[in-house]
C-alpha positions in Angstrom: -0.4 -4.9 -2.7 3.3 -4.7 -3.4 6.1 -3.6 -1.6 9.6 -2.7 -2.6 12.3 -3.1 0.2 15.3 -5.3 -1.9 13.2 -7.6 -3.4 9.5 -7.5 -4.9 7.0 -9.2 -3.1 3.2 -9.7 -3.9 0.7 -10.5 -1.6 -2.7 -11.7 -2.9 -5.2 -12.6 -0.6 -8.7 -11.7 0.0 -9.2 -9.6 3.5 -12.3 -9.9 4.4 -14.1 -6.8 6.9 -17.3 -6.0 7.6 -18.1 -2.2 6.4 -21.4 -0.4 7.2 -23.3 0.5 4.1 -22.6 4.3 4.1 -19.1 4.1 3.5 -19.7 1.2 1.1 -18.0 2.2 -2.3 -17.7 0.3 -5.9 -14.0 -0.8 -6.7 -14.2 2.2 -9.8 -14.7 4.5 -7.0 -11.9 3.0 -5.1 -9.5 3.2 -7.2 -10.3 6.7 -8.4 -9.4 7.3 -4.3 -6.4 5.8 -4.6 -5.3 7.4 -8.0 -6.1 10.8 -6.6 -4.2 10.4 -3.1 -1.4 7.9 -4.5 0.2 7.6 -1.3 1.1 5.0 1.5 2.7 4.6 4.5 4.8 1.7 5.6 5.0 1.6 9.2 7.6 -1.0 11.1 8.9 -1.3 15.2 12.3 -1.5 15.8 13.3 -1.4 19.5 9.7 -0.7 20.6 10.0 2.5 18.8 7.2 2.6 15.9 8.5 4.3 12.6 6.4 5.9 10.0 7.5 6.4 6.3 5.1 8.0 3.6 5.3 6.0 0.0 4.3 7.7 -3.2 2.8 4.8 -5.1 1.5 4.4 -8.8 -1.7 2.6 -9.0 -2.4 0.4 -11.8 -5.2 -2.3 -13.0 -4.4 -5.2 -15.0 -6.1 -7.6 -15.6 -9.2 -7.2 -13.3 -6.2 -6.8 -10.6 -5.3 -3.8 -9.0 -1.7 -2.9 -8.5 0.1 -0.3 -5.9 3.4 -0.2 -7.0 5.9 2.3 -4.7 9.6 2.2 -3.3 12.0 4.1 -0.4 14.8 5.4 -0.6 17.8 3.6 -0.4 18.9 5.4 2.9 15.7 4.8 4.7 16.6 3.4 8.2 13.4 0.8 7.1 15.1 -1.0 4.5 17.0 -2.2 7.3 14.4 -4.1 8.7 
């Protein structure tokens, strides 16, 4: 996962949760998800006020790695934080 506030940051590490068989689904088929809805949202608190902003994201493999690459804009009141 990647996110884009001023700086790039990666985070890789393996989340582990237990999901029931029927909504099992192959990475392929994952991805193909993701490709067809490419969108995120980042969600913060500031002030004990939740805030919610939808990312458009472009979603990549390399490597045997999958990448979700998106931004805000630069007068988002969530760069801030």
């Amino acid at each position: 996962m990647l996110i884009f506030l001023k700086t790039l940051i990666q985070v890789e590490r393996m989340i582990i949760v237990y999901i029931p068989k029927q909504y099992r689904m192959k990475n392929e088929e994952a991805v193909q998800l993701m490709k067809s809805n490419p969108f995120a949202l980042l969600i913060t608190v500031d002030e004990h006020r939740p805030m919610a902003t939808h990312i458009p994201l472009e979603i990549r493999e390399d490597g045997g790695k999958i990448y979700a690459t998106g931004h805000i804009a630069y007068g988002n009141m969530q760069k801030k934080l």
